[in-house]
N, C-alpha and C positions, 0 to 999 in steps of 0.2 A: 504494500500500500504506500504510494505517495502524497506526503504531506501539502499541503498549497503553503508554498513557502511566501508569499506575497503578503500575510499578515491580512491584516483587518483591510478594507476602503474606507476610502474619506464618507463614503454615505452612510454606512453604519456608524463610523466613529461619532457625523456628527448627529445621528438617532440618539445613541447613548447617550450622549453629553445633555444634548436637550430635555431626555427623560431626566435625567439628572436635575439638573436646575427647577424643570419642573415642580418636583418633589422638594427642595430648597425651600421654592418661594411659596409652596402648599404650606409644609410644618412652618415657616415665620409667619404667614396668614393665622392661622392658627395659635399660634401662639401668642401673638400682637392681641387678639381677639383677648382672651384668656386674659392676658394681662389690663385690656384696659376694664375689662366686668372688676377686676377686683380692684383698681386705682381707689386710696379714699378719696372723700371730698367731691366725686362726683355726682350727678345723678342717680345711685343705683341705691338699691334698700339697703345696703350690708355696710354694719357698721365696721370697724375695725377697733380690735379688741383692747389695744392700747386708747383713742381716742373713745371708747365709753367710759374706760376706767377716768381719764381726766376730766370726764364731763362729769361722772357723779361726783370726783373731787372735788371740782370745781362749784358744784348745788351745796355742796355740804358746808362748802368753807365759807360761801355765802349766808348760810344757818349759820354757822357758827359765829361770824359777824355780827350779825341780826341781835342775835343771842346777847353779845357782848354789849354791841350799844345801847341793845334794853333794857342791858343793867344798870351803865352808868344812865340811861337815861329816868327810871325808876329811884336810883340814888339822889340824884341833881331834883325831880317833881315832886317824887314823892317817899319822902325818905322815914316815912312812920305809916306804911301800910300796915292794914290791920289782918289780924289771919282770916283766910278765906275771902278776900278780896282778890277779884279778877278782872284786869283794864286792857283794852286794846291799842297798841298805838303801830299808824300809817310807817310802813320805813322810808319815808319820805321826811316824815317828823323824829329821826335818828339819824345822827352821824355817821352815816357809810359812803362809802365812795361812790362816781358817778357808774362804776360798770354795774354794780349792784341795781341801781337804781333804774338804770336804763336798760338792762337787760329783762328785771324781772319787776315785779306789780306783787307787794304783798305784804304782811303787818306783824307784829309781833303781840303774842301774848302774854302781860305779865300780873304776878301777883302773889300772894303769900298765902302757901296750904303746910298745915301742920306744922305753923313756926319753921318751913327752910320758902326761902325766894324760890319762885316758880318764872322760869322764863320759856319760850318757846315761837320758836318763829313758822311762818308760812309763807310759802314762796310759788307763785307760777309764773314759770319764763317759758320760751320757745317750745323747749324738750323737757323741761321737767316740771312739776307740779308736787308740792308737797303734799304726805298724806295726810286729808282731815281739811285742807284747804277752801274755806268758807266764800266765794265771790260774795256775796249775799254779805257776808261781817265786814269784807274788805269796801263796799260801797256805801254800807252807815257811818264807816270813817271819813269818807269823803274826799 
């Protein structure tokens, strides 16, 4: 048997090749795709699991503020509550910064139960809503 010593033609080589690249620019389609469903920040439902974690940080540390200037603001109005007293105030009428304020709409509860201070805030912004959050309490504040 004799071999065909001539090797491959240029038409075949350049079949191969074309399939080749073909198959390239399919898997980058493909995977371009894939990458942008998962991009954060974009249109798509799926949050990224880093950026929820600093969003509830970020509600929290808000409460926690809330919290704080209801104290001193309780301290400075009314620094001889009696036990079992319960008052609302706008956080608009506390000391918190502008992100706070313009970010979310919402009031703090303060007051004395069983001889310890009672504070407690409520907050609805964009993405979060605090639980127990009263529209209805926050509109008789004004």
């Amino acid at each position: 048997m004799k071999l065909n010593e001539e090797g491959w033609g240029l038409g075949v080589f350049v079949i191969c090749l074309s399939v080749f690249f073909v198959a390239i620019i399919v898997v980058a389609l493909l995977t371009n795709k894939v990458n942008l469903s998962a991009r954060p920040g974009e249109d798509n439902n799926e949050v990224e699991p880093n950026e929820a974690i600093s969003e509830a940080q970020k509600y929290s540390s808000y409460e926690t503020a809330i919290k704080s200037s209801a104290q001193g603001y309780k301290n400075e109005n009314y620094p001889d509550i009696k036990d079992g007293d319960l008052f609302y105030v706008n956080i608009d009428s506390l000391s918190l910064g502008d992100e706070i304020k313009n970010d979310c709409d919402g009031y703090a509860k303060i007051g004395m139960i069983n001889g310890t201070d009672y504070y407690e805030a409520y907050i609805k912004c964009s993405k979060y809503t605090t639980a127990g959050y009263d529209e209805e309490q926050l509109k008789s504040l004004g």
